[in-house]
C-alpha positions in Angstrom: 0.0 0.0 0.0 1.2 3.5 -1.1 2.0 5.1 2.8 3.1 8.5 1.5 1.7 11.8 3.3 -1.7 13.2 1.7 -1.2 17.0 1.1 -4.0 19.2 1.5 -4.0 22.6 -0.6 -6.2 25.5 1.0 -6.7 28.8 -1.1 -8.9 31.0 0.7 -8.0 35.1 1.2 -9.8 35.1 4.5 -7.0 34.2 7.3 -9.3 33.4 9.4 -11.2 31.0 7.6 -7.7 29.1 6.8 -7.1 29.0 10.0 -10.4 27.4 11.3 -9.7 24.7 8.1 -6.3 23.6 8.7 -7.2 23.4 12.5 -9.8 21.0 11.3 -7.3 18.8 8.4 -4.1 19.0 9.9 -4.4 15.6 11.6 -5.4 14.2 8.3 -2.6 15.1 6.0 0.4 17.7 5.2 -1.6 21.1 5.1 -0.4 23.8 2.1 -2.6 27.5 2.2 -2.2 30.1 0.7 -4.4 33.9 0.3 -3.3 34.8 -2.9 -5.4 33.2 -5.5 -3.1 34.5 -7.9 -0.5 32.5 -6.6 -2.5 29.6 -6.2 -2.1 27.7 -9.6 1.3 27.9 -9.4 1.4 26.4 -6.0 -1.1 23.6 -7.2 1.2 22.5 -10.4 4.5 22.6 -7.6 2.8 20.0 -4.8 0.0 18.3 -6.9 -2.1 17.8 -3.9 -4.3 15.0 -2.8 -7.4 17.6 -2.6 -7.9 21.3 -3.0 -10.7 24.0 -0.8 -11.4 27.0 -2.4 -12.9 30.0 -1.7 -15.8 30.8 -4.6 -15.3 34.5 -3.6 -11.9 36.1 -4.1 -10.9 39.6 -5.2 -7.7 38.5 -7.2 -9.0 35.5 -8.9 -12.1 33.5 -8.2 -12.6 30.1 -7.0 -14.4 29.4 -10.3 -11.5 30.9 -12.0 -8.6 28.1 -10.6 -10.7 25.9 -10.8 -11.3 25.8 -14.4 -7.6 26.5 -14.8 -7.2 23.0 -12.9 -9.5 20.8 -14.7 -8.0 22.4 -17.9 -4.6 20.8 -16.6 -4.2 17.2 -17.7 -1.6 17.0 -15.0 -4.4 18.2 -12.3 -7.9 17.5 -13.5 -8.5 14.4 -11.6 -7.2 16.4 -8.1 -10.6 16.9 -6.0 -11.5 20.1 -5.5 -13.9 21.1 -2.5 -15.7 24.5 -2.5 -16.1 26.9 0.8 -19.7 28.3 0.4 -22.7 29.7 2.2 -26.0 27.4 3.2 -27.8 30.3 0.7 -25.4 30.0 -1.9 -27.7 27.5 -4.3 -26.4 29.5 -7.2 -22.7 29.4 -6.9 -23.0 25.4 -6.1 -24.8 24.6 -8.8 -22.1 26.2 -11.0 -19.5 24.9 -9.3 -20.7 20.9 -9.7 -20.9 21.9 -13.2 -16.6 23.4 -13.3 -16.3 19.8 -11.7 -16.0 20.6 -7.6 -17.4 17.2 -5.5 -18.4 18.8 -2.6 -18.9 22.0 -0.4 -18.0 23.2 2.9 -20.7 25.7 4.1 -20.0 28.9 5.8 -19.5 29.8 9.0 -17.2 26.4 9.1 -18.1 23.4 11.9 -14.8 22.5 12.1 -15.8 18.7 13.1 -18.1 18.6 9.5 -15.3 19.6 8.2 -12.7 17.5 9.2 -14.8 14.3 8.6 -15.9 15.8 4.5 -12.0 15.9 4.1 -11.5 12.4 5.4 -14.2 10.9 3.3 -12.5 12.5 0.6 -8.7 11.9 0.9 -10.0 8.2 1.9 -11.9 7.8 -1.4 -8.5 9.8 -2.9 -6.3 6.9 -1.1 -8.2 4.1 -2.6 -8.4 5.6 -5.8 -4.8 5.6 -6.0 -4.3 1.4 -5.0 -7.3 1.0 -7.5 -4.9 2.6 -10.2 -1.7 0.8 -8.4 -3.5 -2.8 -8.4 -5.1 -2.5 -12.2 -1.6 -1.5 -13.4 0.2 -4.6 -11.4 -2.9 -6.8 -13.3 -2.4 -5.3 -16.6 1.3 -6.4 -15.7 0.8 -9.7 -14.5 -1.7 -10.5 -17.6 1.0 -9.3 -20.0 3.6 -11.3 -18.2 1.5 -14.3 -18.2 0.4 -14.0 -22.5 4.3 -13.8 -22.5 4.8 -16.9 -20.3 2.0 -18.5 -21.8 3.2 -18.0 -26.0 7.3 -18.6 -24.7 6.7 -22.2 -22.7 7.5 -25.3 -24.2 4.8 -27.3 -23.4 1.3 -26.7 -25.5 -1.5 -24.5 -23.8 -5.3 -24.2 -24.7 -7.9 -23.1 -22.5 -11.7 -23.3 -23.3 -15.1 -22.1 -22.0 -17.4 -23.9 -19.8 -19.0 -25.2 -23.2 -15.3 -26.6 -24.2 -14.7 -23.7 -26.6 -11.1 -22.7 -27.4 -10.6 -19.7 -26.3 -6.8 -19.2 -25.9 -4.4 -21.5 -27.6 -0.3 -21.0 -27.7 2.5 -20.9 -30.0 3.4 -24.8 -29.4 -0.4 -25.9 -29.5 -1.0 -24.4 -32.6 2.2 -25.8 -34.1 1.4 -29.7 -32.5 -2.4 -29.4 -33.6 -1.8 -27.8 -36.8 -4.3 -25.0 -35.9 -3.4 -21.4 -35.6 -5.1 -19.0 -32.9 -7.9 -17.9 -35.9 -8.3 -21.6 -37.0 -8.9 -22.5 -33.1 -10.7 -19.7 -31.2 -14.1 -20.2 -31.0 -14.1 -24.3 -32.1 -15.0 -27.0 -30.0 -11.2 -28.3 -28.0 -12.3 -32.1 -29.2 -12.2 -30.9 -33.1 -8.9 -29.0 -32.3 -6.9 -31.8 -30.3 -7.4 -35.0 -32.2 -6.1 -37.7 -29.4 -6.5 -41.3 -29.9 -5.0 -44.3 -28.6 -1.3 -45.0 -29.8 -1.5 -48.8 -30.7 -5.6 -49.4 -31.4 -6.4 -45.9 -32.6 -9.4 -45.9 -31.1 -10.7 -41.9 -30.4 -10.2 -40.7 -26.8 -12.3 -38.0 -24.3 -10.8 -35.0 -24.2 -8.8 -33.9 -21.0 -10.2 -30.7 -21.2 -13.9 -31.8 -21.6 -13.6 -34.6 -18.5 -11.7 -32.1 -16.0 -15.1 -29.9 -15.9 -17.3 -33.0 -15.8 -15.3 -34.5 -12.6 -14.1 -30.7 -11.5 -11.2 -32.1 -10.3 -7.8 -31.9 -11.9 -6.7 -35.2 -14.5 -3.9 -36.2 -16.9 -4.2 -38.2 -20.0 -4.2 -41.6 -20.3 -1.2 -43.6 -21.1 -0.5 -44.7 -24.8 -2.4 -41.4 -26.5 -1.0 -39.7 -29.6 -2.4 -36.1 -30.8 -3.3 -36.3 -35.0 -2.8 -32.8 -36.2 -5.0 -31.0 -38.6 -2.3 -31.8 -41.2 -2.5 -35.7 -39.9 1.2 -35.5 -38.5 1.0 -38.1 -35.5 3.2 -37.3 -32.0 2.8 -39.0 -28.8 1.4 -36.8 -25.9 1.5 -36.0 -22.0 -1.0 -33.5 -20.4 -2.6 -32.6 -17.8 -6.1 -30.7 -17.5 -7.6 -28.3 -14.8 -11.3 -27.0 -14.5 -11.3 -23.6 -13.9 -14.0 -22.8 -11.0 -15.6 -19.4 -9.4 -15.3 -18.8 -6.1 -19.0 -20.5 -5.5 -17.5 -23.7 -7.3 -18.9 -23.0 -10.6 -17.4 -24.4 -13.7 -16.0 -22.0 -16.1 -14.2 -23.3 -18.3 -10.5 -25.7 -18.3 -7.2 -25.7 -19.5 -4.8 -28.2 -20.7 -1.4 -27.8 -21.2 0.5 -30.9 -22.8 3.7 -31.9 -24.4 5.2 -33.7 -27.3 7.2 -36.9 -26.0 7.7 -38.7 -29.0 11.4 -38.6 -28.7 11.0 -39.5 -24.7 8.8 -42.6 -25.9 11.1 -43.8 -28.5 14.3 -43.6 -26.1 11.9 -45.1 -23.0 11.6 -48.1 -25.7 15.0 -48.2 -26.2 16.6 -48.0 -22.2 13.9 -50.8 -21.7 15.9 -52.8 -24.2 19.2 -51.9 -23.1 17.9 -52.4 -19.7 16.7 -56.0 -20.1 19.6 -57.2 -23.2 23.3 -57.7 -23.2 24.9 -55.1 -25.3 27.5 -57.2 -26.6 25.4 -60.3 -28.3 21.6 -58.9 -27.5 20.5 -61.4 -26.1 18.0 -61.2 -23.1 20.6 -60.0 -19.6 19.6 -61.4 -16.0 16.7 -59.2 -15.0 14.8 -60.7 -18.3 15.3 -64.0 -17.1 14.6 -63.5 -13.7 11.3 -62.1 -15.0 11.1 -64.9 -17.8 11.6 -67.4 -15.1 9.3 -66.3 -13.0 6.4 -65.9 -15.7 7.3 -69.9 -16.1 6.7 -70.8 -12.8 3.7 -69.1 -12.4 2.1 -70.9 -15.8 3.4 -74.0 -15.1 1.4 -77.0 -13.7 3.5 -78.3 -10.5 1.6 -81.8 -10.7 2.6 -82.3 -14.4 5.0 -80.2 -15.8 8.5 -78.4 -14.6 10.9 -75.6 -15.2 14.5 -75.9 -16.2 17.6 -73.6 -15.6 20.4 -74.4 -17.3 23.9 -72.0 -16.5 26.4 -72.3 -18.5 29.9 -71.0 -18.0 32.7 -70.8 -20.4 35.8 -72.9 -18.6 39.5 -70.9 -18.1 37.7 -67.8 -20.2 39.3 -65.6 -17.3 42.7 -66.6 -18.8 41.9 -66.8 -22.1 40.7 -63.1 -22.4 43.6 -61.9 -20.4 45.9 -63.5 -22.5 44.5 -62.4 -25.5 42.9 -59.3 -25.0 39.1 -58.4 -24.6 38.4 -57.9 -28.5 39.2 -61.2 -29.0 37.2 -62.3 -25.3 34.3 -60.4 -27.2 35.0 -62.2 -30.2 34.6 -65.8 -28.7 31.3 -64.7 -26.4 29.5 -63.8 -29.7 30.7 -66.9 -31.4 29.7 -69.6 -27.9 26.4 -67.7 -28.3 25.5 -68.3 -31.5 26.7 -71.8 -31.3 24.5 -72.1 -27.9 21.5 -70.4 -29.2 21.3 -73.1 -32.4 22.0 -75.7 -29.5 18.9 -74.5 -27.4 16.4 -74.7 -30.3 14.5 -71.4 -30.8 11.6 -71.7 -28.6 14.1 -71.5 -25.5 14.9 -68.6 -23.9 19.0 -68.0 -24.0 20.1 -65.2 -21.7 23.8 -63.8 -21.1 23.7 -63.2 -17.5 27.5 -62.5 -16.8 31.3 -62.2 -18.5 31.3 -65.6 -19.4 28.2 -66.9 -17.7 25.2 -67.8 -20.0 21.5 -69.4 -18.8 19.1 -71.6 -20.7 15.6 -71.2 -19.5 13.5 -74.4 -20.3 9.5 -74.9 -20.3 7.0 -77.3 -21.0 5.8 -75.0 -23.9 9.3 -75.6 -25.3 10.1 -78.1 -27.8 10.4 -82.0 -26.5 13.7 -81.5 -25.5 14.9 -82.9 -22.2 17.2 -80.7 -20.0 19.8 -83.1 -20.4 20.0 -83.5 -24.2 19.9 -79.5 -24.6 23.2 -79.7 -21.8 24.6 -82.3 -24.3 23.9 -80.4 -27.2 25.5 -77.3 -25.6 28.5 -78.9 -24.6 29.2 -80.9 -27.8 28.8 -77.0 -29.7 31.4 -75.8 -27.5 34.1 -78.6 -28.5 34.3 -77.6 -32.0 37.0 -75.3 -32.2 37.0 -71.6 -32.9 38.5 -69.5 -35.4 39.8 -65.8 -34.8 42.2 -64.0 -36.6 43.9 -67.7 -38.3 44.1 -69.1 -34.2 42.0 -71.8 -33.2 40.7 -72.0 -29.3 39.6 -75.1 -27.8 36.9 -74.2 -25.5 34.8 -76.4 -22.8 31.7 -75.5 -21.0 30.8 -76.6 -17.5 26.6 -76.6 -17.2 24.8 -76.6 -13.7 20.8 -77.1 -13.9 18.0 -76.6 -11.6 14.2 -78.4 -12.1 11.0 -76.3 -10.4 9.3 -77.9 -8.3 11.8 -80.9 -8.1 14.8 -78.7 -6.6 13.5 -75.2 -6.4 10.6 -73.1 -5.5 11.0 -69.9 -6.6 13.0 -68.1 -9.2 15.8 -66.7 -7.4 16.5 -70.0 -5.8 17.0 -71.9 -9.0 19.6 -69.1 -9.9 21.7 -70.5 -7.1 20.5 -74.3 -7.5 21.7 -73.8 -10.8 25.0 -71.8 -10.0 25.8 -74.3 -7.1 25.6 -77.2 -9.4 27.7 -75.7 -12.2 30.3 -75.6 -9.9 30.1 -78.6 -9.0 30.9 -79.5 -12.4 33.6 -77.6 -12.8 35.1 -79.2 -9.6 34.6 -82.3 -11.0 36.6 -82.2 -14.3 34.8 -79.4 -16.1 33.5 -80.3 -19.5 30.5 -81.9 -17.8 26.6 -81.1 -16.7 25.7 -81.8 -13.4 21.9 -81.5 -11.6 21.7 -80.1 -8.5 21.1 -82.8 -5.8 20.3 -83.3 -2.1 24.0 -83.4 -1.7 24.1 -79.9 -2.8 21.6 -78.6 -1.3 23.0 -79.7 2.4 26.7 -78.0 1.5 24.6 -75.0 0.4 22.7 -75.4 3.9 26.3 -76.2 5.5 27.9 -72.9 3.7 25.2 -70.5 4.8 25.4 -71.8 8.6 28.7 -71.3 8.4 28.7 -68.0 7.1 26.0 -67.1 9.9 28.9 -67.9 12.0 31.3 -66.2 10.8 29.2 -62.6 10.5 28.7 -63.7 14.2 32.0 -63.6 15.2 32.9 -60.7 13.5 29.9 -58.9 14.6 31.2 -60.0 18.7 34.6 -59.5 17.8 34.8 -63.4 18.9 36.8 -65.0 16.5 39.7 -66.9 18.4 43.3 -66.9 17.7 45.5 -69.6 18.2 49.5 -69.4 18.4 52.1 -71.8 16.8 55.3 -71.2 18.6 58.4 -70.8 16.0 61.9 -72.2 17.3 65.2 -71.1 17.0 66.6 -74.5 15.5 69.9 -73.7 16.9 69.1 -72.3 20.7 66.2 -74.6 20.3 64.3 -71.5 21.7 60.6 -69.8 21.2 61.1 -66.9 19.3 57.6 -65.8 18.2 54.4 -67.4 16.7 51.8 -67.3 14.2 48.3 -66.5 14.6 45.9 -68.7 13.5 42.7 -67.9 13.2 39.8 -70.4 14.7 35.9 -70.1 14.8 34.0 -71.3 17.0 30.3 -71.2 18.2 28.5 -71.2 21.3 28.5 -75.0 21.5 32.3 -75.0 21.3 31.9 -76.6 18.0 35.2 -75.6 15.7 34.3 -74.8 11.9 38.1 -75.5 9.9 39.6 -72.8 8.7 39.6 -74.1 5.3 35.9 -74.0 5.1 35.2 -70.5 6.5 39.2 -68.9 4.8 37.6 -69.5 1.1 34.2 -68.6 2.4 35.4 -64.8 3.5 37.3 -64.7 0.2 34.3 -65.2 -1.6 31.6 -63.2 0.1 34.3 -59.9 1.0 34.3 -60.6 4.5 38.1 -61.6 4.5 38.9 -57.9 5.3 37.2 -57.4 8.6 38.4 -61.2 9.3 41.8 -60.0 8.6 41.9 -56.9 10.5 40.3 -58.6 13.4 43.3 -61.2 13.6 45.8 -58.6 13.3 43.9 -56.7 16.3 44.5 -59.7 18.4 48.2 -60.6 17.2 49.3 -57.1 18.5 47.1 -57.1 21.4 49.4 -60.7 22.1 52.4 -58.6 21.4 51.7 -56.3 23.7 50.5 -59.0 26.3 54.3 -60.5 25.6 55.9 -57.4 26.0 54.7 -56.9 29.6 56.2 -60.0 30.4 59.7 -59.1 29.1 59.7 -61.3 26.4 60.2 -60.0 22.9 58.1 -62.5 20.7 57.7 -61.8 16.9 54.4 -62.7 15.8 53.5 -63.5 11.8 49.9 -62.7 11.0 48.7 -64.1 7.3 47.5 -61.9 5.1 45.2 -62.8 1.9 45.6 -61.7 -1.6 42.1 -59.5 -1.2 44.2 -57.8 1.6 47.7 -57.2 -0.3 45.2 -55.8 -3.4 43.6 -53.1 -1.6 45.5 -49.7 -1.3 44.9 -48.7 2.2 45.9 -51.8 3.6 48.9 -50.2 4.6 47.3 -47.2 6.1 45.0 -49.9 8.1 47.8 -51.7 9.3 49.2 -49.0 10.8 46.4 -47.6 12.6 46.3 -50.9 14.1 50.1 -50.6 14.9 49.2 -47.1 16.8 46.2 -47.9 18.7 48.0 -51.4 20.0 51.1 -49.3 20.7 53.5 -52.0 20.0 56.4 -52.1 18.5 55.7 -52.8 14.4 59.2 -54.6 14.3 58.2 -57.4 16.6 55.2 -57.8 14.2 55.5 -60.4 10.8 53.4 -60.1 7.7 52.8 -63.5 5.4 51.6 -63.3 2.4 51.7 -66.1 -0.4 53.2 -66.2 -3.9 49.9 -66.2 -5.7 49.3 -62.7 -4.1 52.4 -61.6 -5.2 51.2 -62.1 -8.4 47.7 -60.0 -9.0 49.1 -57.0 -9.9 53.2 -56.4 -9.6 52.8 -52.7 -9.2 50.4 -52.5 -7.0 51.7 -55.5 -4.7 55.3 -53.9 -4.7 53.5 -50.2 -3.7 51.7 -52.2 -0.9 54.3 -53.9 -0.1 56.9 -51.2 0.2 54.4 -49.2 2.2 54.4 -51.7 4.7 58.1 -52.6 4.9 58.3 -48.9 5.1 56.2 -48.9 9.1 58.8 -51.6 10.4 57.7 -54.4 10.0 58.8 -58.1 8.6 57.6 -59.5 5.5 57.6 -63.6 5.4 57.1 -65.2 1.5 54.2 -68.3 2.6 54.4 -71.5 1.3 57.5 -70.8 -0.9 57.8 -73.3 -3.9 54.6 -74.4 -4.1 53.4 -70.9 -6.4 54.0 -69.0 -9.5 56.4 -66.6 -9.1 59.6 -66.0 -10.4 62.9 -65.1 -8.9 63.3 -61.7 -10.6 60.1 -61.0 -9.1 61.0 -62.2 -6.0 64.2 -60.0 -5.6 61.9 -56.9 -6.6 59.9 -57.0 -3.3 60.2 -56.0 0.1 61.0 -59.5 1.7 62.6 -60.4 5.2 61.5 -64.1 5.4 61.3 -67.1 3.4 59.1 -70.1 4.8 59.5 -73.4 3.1 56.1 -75.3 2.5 55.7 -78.4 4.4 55.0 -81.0 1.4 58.6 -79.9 0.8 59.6 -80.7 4.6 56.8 -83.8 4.7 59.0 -86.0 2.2 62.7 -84.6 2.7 63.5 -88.1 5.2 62.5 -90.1 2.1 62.6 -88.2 -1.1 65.6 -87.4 -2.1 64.4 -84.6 -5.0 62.4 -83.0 -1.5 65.8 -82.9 0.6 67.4 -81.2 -3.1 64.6 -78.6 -3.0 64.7 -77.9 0.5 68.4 -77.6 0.3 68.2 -75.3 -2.6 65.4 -73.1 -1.0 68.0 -72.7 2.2 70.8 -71.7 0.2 68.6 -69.5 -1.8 67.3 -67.9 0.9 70.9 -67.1 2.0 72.4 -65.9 -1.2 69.1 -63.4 -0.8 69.7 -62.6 2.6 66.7 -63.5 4.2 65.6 -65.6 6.6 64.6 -69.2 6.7 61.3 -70.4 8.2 60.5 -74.1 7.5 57.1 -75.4 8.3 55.7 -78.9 9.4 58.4 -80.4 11.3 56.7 -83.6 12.6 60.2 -85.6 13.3 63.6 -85.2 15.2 65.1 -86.2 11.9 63.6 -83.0 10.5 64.5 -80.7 12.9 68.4 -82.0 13.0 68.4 -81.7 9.4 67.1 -78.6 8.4 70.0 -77.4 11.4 72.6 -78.4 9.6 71.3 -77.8 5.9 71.3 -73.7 7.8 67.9 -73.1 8.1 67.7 -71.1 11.0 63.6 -71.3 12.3 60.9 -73.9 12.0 57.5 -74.7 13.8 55.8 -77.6 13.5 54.3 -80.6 15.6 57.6 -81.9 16.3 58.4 -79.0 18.7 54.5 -77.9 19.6 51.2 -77.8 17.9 49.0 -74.5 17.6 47.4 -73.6 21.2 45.4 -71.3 22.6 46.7 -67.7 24.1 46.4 -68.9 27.5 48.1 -71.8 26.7 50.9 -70.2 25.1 50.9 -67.7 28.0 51.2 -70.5 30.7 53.8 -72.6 28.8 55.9 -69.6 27.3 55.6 -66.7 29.2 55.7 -68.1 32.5 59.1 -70.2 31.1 57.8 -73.9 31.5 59.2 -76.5 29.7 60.0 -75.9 26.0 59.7 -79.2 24.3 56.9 -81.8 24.7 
């Protein structure tokens, strides 16, 4: 609202009688007088008042006289202008209504009438003025919204309460083919052509059905808008009824869009969504949903559902070897082979790297799980041609049956990936059904897995110590951890089922980290009693491959506050092998904290010995088949010597492992190897075992 001051002009050449008037206005606005009427006019185009009071009668220049002066002004005509008269005076206010006054104030002046005529008046003034201010903010906001209305990119067309157009836009007229003289004034059902996009069957009009319901609606899936010119484009809108304040329909609009291009890439993602880009054939959330469409048609008492997965053996290697054009190259080849092997009326699905699945119904041809696995693996045995090379490839098929094995969809994806591996395990090149022998490992695996989360989740996972010897001093000198679960019952799972198990399903880190917690917690434990123990903690490929490991291992260092050099990191040859530069990196930043770095199981991997003298090492531990077989096996007691003199022309230490005889021990002391650990001196116990026996300094030997 406009809060500036009113002014009130008063031209009167009595003093007396301006003084009586702005006695009476002053409170109501900024008072201006003056008793010149000569001067007036001039004063009047200066302040533009709000409202003027003039005298009729003046010597100089009549009141009749500034006033027509003012409504001549087309600066001042619409300022009010109130006449000072007397109650006889019938003459002089007839002729001043006619020059355009609006009211008198009658001689001798009630200053209380007066006050309240000069309030009306600058009130009706003041709301004058917001009328003006609002219609000009509505003549704005209309322009604005024609603007807004012709510039947006979606279509707009508003109709009557009968349906007739009477606005349409820019993009409506170009998507209906109907400009705003072709439109205005038509029904909206003759102007927008919809139908439905795959019967073409005619369609209600948004615009027409958002009165009927008075409720806002959008269109129906599937439509498509015909233009006048019969150009087809698929269409989104929505529709409003436009309603009075009592509820009353007057008329609608609809504004809609063109989404042709939006359709036709929907159509698209939905294809890249549910195909393998590489040989377009159906990806795993097809099948899942083609799977379970099968179960739900089939008849459990009569017929049955088969998944076949297929997996290309040693593909891994092959495509690293080779490169991943040719990979590509052999994938598009197995499944063209696979899908003439499957018949047409099965459903083929890529549903990994090398991983394919054969969906099976009894709509499909007579086929028999089996012969189709036979079929596939006989296609996959013929060798294959790229760039002038032949590749012999195998397959290895697991298969599922609903109802016989599986009850839902997602469980025949692992019925059928548990029993592929079980072929592979078996010699590869094979089928194999999964089988009530399968199913209790499966059981077995997830029980044991439950365990495991367990223990991490309590931070209960037990460590047990096997002491290593000083051959020579025939002395404890450390230990390695070795990790043990077990339950509630006391039950003990082996480490070589729940070790692969972590590998697999990621949960090798936190396994990891909470050993090497409770290694340096031991440390520390050893340290208070004055002895100086090193203690090796093994560490898994997974581990040596992530970056941070380092940065892990050391924050376990710092909150253990032991010393890092009497702590010893294992790690085998095959890790060695993942990735040289990354390993060495890893490696290097944990040689760099302190700490000892043992090569595991040495001889028994892949590496080589210009790899070898690349990395960080402190410690060489000879494998026990090596050790086993040295009091019989010559060739054993030639590798064993040649790891020990390796080990020494490399400077690093010797650790051998599985000494189970005295023979053992006295050899490996002479051949130079300088540690071992083993049965022969003292099995793997537990920390308060090893505490009791070697930290209170019992007897060494048993």
């Amino acid at each position: 609202m406009d809060m500036r001051a009113q002014k009130v002009l008063i031209v009167d050449d009595e003093p007396v009688n301006i003084v009586i008037i702005e006695s009476a206005v002053s409170s109501l606005a900024n008072v201006i007088s003056i008793s010149n009427s000569l001067e007036a006019l001039h004063l009047i185009e200066i302040h533009k008042p709000d409202l003027i009071i003039l005298d009729i009668s003046m010597p100089k220049r009549s009141g009749f006289d500034i006033c027509r002066a003012v409504k001549a002004d087309m600066s001042l005509r619409d300022i009010p202008i109130l006449f000072v008269t007397s109650f006889t005076d019938s003459q002089n206010e007839r002729k001043a209504l006619e020059l355009g006054a609006i009211d008198f104030i009658a001689k001798p002046i009630d200053i209380e009438i007066c006050r309240m005529r000069v309030k009306n008046h600058l009130l009706i003034q003041r709301q004058k003025s917001q009328l003006s201010i609002y219609n000009e903010r509505i003549l704005e906001e209309k322009e604005q919204l024609n603007i807004t209305l012709n510039a947006i990119a979606d279509g707009v067309i508003a109709t009557d309460a009968e349906g007739v157009v009477t606005f349409i836009n820019p993009v409506a007229q170009r998507l209906t083919g109907f400009n705003e003289f072709q439109a205005c004034g038509r029904k909206v059902d003759e102007i927008m052509d919809l139908r439905d996009a795959t019967t073409n069957a005619g369609m209600i009009n948004p615009a027409l059905y958002t009165m009927k319901v008075k409720r806002p609606v959008s269109i129906a899936f599937n439509v498509k808008l015909i233009s006048k010119q019969g150009k087809e484009c698929r269409v989104e809108d929505t529709a409003s009824p436009i309603l009075d304040t009592q509820g009353r329909v007057k008329g609608s609009v609809v504004v809609f869009q063109d989404v042709s291009e939006s359709v036709a890439m929907a159509v698209q993602m939905t294809h890249v969504a549910n195909h393998d880009q590489l040989t377009g054939l159906p990806n795993r959330v097809l099948l899942h949903d083609k799977i379970v469409q099968s179960i739900n048609r089939t008849d459990k008492a009569q017929h049955s559902v088969a998944l076949l997965l297929i997996d290309i053996d040693n593909f891994k290697y092959l495509n690293d070897a080779l490169g991943h054009k040719v990979g590509d190259s052999i994938i598009l080849s197995v499944s063209k082979r696979l899908q003439h092997a499957c018949g047409s009326s099965a459903t083929l699905a890529r549903v990994g790297g090398d991983e394919f699945a054969c969906l099976l119904t009894h709509e499909d041809s007579g086929l028999s799980a089996d012969e189709v696995a036979m079929s596939c693996l006989q296609s996959a045995r013929e060798p294959i041609h790229i760039d002038g090379k032949h590749h012999q490839l195998s397959l290895s098929i697991g298969i599922s049956l609903f109802p016989q094995d599986a009850a839902s969809a997602e469980e025949m994806m692992r019925h059928s990936d548990t029993a592929m591996y079980r072929a592979k395990a078996t010699g590869k090149d094979k089928f194999s059904f999964f089988s009530k022998d399968l199913k209790l490992a499966m059981r077995k695996r997830v029980e044991t897995e439950i365990k495991l989360r367990t223990a991490l989740d309590n931070n209960s996972l037990t460590v047990f110590f096997q002491p290593k010897y000083d051959l020579n001093l025939n002395k404890v000198v450390g230990a390695e951890s070795l990790v043990r679960l077990i339950d509630e019952d006391g039950n003990i799972t082996p480490p070589d089922e729940f070790i692969p198990l972590s590998e697999e399903t990621g949960l090798i880190h936190r396994l990891g980290k909470q050993v090497l917690v409770k290694s340096c917690e031991f440390i520390a434990k050893c340290v208070e009693a004055n002895e100086l123990f090193k203690i090796a903690v093994n560490v898994s490929a997974q581990q040596i491959a992530n970056p941070y490991f380092a940065k892990e291992v050391e924050e376990v260092i710092v909150s253990t506050g032991v010393d890092p050099g009497l702590l010893e990191l294992e790690v085998t040859e095959s890790a060695l092998m993942a990735d040289f530069d990354q390993t060495r990196n890893v490696l290097l930043a944990l040689s760099s904290l302190g700490l000892s770095l043992a090569l595991d199981d040495f001889g028994t991997g892949y590496s080589s010995l210009s790899y070898l003298r690349q990395f960080p090492l402190n410690v060489l531990k000879i494998d026990r088949s090596f050790i086993k077989d040295m009091d019989t096996e010559p060739q054993a007691l030639d590798i064993v010597t040649a790891i020990v003199r390796l080990g020494s022309c490399l400077n690093m230490v010797l650790v051998a492992e599985g000494l189970e005889t005295e023979l053992q021990f006295h050899s490996l002391r002479q051949l130079g190897c300088e540690y071992g650990q083993g049965y022969y001196m003292c099995k793997p116990v537990s920390e308060d075992e090893f505490t009791e026996r070697f930290l209170n300094k019992a007897p060494i030997m048993t």
